[in-house]
C-alpha positions in Angstrom: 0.0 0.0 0.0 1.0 3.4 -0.9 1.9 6.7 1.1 -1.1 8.1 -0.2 -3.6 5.1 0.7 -2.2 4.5 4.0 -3.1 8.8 4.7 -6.8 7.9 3.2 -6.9 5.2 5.5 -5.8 7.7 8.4 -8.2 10.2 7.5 -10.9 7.9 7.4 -10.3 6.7 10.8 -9.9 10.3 12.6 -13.2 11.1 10.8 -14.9 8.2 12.8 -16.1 9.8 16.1 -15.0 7.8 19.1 -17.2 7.2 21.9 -17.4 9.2 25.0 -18.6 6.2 26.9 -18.6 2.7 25.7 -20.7 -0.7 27.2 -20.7 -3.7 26.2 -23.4 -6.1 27.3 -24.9 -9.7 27.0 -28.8 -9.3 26.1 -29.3 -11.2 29.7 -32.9 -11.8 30.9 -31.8 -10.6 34.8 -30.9 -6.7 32.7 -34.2 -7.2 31.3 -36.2 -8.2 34.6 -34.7 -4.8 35.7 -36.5 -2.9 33.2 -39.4 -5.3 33.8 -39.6 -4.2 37.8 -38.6 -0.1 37.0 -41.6 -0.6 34.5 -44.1 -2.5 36.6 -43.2 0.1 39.9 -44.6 3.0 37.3 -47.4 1.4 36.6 -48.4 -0.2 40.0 -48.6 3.7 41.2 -51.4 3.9 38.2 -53.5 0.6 38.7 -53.3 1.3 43.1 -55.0 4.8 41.9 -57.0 3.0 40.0 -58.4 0.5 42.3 -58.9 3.2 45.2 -61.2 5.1 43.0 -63.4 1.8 41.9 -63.1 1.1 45.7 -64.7 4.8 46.5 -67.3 4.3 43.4 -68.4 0.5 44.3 -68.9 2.1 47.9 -71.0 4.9 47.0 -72.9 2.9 44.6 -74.2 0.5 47.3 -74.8 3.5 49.9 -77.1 5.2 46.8 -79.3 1.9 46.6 -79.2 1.8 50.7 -80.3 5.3 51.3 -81.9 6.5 48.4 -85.7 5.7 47.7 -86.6 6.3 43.7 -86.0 3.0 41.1 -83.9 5.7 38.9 -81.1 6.5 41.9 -81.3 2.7 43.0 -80.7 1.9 39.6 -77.9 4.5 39.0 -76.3 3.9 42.3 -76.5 0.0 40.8 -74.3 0.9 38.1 -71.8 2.8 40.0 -71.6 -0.5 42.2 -70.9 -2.7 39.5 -69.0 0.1 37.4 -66.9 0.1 40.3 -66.4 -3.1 41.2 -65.1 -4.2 37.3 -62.5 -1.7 37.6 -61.4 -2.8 40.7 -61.0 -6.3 39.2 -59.3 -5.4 35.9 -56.9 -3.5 37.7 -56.3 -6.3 39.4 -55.7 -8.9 36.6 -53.8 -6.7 34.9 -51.5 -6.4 37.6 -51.3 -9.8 38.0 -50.5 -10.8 34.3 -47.7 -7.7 34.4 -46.0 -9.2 37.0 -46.6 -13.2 35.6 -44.9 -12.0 32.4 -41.8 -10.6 33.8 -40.7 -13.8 35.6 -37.7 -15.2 33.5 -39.4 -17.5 31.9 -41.6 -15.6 30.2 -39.3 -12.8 29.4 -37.3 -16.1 27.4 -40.2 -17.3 25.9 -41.5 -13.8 24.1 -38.1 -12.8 22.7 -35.6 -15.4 21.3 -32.5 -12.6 21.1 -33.0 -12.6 25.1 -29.9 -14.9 25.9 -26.3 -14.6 27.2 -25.2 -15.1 23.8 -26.6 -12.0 22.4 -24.6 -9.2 22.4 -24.8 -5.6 22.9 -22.8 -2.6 22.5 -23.8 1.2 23.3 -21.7 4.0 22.4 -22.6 7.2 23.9 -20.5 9.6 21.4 -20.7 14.2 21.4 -23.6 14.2 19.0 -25.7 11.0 19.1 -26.1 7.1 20.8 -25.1 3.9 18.7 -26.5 0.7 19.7 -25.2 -2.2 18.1 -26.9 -5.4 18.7 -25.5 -9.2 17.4 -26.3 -12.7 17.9 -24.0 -15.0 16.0 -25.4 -15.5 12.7 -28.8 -15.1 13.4 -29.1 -11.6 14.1 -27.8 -8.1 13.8 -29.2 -4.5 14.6 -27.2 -1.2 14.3 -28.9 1.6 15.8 -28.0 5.5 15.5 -30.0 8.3 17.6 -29.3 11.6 18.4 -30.0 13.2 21.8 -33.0 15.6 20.5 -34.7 12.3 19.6 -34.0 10.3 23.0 -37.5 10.9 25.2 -35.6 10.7 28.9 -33.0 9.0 30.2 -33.4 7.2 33.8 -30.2 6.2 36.1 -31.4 3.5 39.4 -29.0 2.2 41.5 -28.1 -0.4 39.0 -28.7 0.4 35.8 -29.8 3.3 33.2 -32.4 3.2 30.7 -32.7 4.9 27.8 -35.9 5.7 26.4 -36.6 5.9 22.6 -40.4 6.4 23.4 -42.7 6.3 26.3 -42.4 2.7 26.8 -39.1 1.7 25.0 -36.0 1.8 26.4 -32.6 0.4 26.2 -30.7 -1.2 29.1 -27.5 -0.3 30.0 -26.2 -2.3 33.2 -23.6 -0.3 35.3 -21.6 -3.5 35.7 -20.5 -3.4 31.8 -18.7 -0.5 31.3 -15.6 -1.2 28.4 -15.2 2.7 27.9 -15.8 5.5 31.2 -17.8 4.9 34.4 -21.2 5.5 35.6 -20.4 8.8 37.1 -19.2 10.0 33.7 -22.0 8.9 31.8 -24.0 10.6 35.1 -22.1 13.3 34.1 -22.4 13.3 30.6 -25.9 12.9 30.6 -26.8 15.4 33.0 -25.1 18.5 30.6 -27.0 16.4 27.1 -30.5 16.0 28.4 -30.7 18.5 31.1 -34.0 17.9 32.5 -34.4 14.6 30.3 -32.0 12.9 32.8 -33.9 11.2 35.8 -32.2 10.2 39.1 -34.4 7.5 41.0 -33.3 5.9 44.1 -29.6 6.8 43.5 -28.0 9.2 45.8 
C-alpha cells in the first residue's frame, strides 16, 4: 500500500467519532427483569390509583341503593356499584399478568434474542447514541440516535435506561462498562439532556 492510501486510510479513521462512553453487554434476561420491575413500579402507582377510585365508586354505589328511595337512583347507584367493582378487578388482573410476564421465563419465551449469547454494545458519542446489537449469525441490529430524539434517560441504583419512546427503552447495566464509568456517563448525561435525565433511588 502506498503513502497516499495508508493517509486515506488515516483520514478515514480520525473522521470516525470515538465514543465518549462505551458498554458492552450480554442481552441477559436478569438486565431485562430490571426494566421489567422499573416498569411494573410505574405502573403499579397507576393501577393502586386506579383501584382506590373503583373502591370509592363501588362504595357509593351501594350507599345510593341503601339510602336513596326512587328505582332511577337505586338503579344508578347499581351501576356505579358494578361500574366500580369491574375496575377494581381489571386493575387487578392486569396487575397480575404484568408481573406473571416478567418472571424469567416468560421474558425467554417472548423474545428469542434474550440470551447470554446475544450481544450488545452502546456507544454514547458528542452528538448522538449507537446501539449495536449481534447474535451469531442469526441476528444483527445497528442503531444511531441523536440526543434531541431520546425521550428521557433514567439512572437507578443499578442500571440506566434509555428511552426511545414512552415505553421503549434500552438497558444499560452499570456493571458493563468497556469505555468510562457511571459517574461520567451521570455526568455526561446530566449536561445532554438536562432535565431529560432522571435520578431515582440513587443518591
Amino acid at each position: 500500500m502506498d503513502n497516499n492510501a495508508w493517509q486515506v486510510q488515516e483520514q478515514n479513521e480520525e473522521q470516525i467519532p470515538k465514543p465518549v462512553i462505551e458498554i458492552q453487554s450480554a442481552f441477559d434476561v436478569a438486565h431485562i427483569q430490571a426494566y421489567g420491575k422499573y416498569s411494573l413500579k410505574k405502573q403499579t402507582k397507576t393501577f393502586c390509583l386506579l383501584i382506590i377510585l373503583g373502591s370509592i365508586l363501588a362504595v357509593a354505589g351501594f350507599l345510593m341503593q341503601h339510602f336513596l328511595e326512587t328505582s332511577a337512583e337505586t338503579t344508578i347507584g347499581l351501576v356505579i356499584a358494578v361500574f366500580g367493582i369491574f375496575g377494581v378487578l381489571y386493575s387487578i388482573l392486569i396487575l397480575v399478568m404484568l408481573i406473571r410476564f416478567n418472571s424469567p421465563v416468560n421474558l425467554q419465551n417472548s423474545n428469542a434474542l434474550i440470551s447470554p449469547k446475544t450481544k450488545k454494545t452502546i456507544k454514547f458519542g458528542i452528538d448522538s447514541v449507537i446501539i449495536e446489537v449481534y447474535k451469531e449469525n442469526e441476528f444483527q441490529s445497528n442503531t444511531f440516535c441523536g440526543y434531541s430524539i431520546l425521550k428521557q434517560v433514567v439512572e437507578t441504583k443499578t442500571h440506566f435506561f434509555v428511552f426511545v419512546a414512552a415505553n421503549q427503552a434500552h438497558i444499560v447495566p452499570k456493571t458493563d462498562f468497556a469505555v468510562g464509568t457511571p459517574q461520567e456517563l451521570t455526568d455526561f448525561l446530566k449536561s445532554k439532556l438536562k432535565s431529560k435525565f432522571k435520578r431515582e433511588g440513587v443518591k
